[in-house]
Every structure is written in structure tokens, then in C-alpha cells.
PAVEXSE-83401 format. One record per atom (N, C-alpha, C): x, y negated, z negated. Coordinates in pm, whole numbers, plus 50000, padded with zeros to 5 digits. Each point is the difference from the previous one (the first is absolute). Layout:
<rs>
XYZ...
</rs>
This chain:
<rs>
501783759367630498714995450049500114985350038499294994050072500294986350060498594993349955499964994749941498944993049908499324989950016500954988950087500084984050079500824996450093498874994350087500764997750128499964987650066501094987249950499934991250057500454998050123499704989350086500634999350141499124990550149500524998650064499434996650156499085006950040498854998649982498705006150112500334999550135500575012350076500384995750148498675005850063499435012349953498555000750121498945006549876499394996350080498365006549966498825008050083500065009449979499155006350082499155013749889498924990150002498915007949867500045017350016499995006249879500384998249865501434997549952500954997250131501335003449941500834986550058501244996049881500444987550044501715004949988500884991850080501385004949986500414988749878500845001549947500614990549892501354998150022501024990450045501274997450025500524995649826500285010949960501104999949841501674996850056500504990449996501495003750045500365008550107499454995150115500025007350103499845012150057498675005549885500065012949976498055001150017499575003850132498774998350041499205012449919499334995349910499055008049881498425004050096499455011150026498844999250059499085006149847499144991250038499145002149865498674995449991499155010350011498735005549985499314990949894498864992350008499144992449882498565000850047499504996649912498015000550015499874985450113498615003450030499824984950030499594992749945499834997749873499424992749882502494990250044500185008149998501504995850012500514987950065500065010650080499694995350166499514982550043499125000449975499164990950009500894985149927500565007149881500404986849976501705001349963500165000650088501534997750027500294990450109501244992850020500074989550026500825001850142499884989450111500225005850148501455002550004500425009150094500935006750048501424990649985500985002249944501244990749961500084993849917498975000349901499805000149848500315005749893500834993349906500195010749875499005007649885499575008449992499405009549943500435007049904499345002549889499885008749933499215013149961500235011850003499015013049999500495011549901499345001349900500245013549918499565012950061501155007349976499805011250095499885012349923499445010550033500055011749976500485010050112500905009549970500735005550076499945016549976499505006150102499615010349995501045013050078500605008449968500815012550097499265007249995499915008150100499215011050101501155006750128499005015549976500625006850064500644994950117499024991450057499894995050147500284985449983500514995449905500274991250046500244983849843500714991550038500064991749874498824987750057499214997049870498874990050012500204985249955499934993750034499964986549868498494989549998499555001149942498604993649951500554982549916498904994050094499984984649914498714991249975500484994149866499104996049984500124982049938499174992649983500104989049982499754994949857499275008549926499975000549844499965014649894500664993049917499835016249898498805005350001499055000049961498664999750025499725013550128500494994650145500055005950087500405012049952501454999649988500845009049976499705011049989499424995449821499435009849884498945004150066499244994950075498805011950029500275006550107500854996450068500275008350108501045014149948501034996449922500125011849887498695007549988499074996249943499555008649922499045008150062499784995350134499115000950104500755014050062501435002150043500525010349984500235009849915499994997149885500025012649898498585007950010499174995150067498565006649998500115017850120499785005549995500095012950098499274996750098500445001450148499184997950106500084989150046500294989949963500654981850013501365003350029500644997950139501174994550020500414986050028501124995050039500214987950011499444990750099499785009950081498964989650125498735000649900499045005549944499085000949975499864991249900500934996949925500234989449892500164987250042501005001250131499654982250062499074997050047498765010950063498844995450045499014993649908500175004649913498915002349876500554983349943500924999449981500864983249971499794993850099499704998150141500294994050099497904996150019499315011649943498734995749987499204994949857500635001849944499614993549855501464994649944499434988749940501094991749918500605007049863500845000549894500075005749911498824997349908499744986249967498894999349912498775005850076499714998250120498705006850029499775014749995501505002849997499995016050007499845006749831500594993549934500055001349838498654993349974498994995350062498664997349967498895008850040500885008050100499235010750070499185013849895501804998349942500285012449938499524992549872500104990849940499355001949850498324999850008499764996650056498155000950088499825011950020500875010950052499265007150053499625002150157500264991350107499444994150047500535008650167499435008850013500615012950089500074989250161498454991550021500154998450141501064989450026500584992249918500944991250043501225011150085500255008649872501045007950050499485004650149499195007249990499605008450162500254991550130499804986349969499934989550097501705001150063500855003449946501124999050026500595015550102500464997850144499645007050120501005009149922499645012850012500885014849903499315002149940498974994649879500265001549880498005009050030500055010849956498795007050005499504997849864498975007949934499355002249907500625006349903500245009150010500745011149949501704993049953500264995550090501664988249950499664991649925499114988850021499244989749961499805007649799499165009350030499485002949827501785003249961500795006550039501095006249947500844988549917499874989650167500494986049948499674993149831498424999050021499544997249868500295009349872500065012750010500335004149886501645003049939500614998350096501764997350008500404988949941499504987250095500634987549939499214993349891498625007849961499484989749847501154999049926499514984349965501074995549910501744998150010500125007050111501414993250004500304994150071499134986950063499754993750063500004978749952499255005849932499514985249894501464993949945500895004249922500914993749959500794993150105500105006650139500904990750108498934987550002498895001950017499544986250039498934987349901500944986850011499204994349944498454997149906499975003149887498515002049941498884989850071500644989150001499054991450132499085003650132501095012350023499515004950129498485010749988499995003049853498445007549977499094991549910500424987650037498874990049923498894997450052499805005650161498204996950055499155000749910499334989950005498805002749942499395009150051498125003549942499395008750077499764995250115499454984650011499574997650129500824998950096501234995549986501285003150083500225019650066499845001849916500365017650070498735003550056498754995249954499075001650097500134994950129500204986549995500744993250122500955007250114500545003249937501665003350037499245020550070499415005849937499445011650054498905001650150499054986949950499054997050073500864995050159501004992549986500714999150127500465009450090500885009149917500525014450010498745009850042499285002149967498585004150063499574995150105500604985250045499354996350120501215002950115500885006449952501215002250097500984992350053499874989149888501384990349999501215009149924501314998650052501055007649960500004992549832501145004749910500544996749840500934989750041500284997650108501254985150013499034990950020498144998750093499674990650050499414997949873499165008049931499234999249883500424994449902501725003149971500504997549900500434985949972500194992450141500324987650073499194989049972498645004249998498504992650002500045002549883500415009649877499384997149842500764992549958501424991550047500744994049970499334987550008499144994550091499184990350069498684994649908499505005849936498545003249940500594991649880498864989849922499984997449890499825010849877500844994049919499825010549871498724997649953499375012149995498565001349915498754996550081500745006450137498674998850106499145010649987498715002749988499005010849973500055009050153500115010549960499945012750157499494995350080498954996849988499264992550174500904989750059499984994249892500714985750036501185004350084500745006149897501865000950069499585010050107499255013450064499495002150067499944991350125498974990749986499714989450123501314992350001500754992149911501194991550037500975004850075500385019449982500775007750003500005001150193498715004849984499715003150166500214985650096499644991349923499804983550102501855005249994500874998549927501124994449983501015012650134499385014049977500355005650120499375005150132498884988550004499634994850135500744991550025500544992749979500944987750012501495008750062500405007249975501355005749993500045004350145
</rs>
């Protein structure tokens, strides 16, 4: 199994990037949570990989933290989730937002993510409770109430989980719902 893959970023072309290992051009599949932050083309990189054989064909999956990894593992062991369906689901929710999804409960985050129906979405939630939380930081489910009110009330207004999530980073600690509400929206009118 090939586990890590250091090397030369020679291209990028979303979802999939080539990796120059010792002259040995790696093509390899990552979320765009990934993506996004990897560093420009002729750069050394690092990516943990998961590596998949199929009938049709050999896969290699990357990712930029364990974290990733592990849920994208586990995101496959679910029935009906294949590997594209697992990078989408990573590529639209972050790990902690996704492991916040699921300890909430919280079906429409999931649905928001293009694939993912109702019927996947609940499967999702009752598959990954709980084995979710230990990859990510206890920090990461410290919202307060008025924060996840915040943070929902945006998401209701049809800001994506990257813009929303961006702006609660922004907000004073221990702003009351209205408040972070109004700061929230001024701050992505601005954007």
C-alpha cells in the first residue's frame, strides 16, 4: 500500500494533481478542501495517500491531513459511498464541519453537498455517529449556543460552510445571535 507521497507538484487540474516522486509522475485524486491549499506548481509537497485496486483500474487518493484521511476511510466503508462520493462530501464540508454535522444530527448540512440526497445524508448520520469526533480536535465542537445559532442562521441564508465558517472565525467571542448575525452579514457584504 503506498501511504505517503512526497514530491514536485508538476500540475494541477481540480480534483486531481500529478506528483513527481523520483521521476516517477504519481496522479492523485484529493478533495478540494486539499486542493485549495497546496502550494503552486514546482513545489515540494506532501500528501497521505490512500490507495485503492479495482477491477478497472488502480486509484490513489490524497490528502493533506490525517484527519482527512480518516474520514475519508470511513466515508468509504459506508455502503453506497464510493470514492468519488467521499471526495465530494470532503471537498464540501471540512472534517470538523462534517464530524459536527454528524454529532448534531444535522441532515441539511449534509444534503447541501451536490450527490448527497436524503436518504444518503440520514445513512450518513447513522453510519458515522461517533466515529468521527476522535479525528478531530475537541475545540472544534466548542460553539457556543449562540455561535451555532450563528453559524446555522447563515447556512439558512445560503452562504456555503467555507464562507460561513470563514466569518465565525471573524466574530468576537461571546457575541449574542443578533449581534454575530448582523457583524456576520456586514463582514460578507464586504467579501
Amino acid at each position: 500500500m503506498i501511504g505517503r507521497l512526497t514530491g514536485i507538484l508538476l500540475e494541477k487540474n481540480p480534483p486531481q494533481v500529478v506528483l513527481d516522486v523520483h521521476g516517477i509522475g504519481y496522479e492523485v485524486d484529493v478533495p478540494m478542501s486539499t486542493f485549495y491549499n497546496l502550494p503552486a506548481t514546482g513545489e515540494k509537497v506532501t500528501l497521505l495517500t490512500h490507495f485503492v485496486v479495482r477491477e478497472d483500474g488502480h486509484f490513489l487518493y490524497g490528502f493533506a491531513s490525517q484527519s482527512e484521511r480518516f474520514a475519508f476511510r470511513q466515508l468509504i466503508k459506508i455502503s453506497g459511498i464510493g470514492a468519488r462520493m467521499a471526495l465530494a462530501v470532503l471537498s464540501g464540508l471540512s472534517v470538523s464541519d462534517l464530524a459536527q454535522a454528524i454529532a448534531r444530527q444535522e441532515i441539511g448540512r449534509l444534503i447541501k453537498v451536490p450527490g448527497i440526497g436524503r436518504k444518503t445524508g440520514e445513512r450518513l448520520l447513522l453510519e458515522l455517529k461517533g466515529k468521527l469526533a476522535e479525528s478531530v480536535p475537541a475545540t472544534a465542537f466548542a460553539l457556543e449556543d449562540s455561535q451555532h445559532d450563528i453559524l446555522n442562521a447563515l447556512l439558512a441564508l445560503g452562504y456555503n460552510d467555507r464562507e460561513a465558517s470563514a466569518v465565525m472565525k471573524l466574530l468576537p467571542a461571546g457575541a449574542s445571535t443578533s449581534d454575530g448575525i448582523r457583524q456576520a452579514l456586514k463582514l460578507l457584504s464586504k467579501v
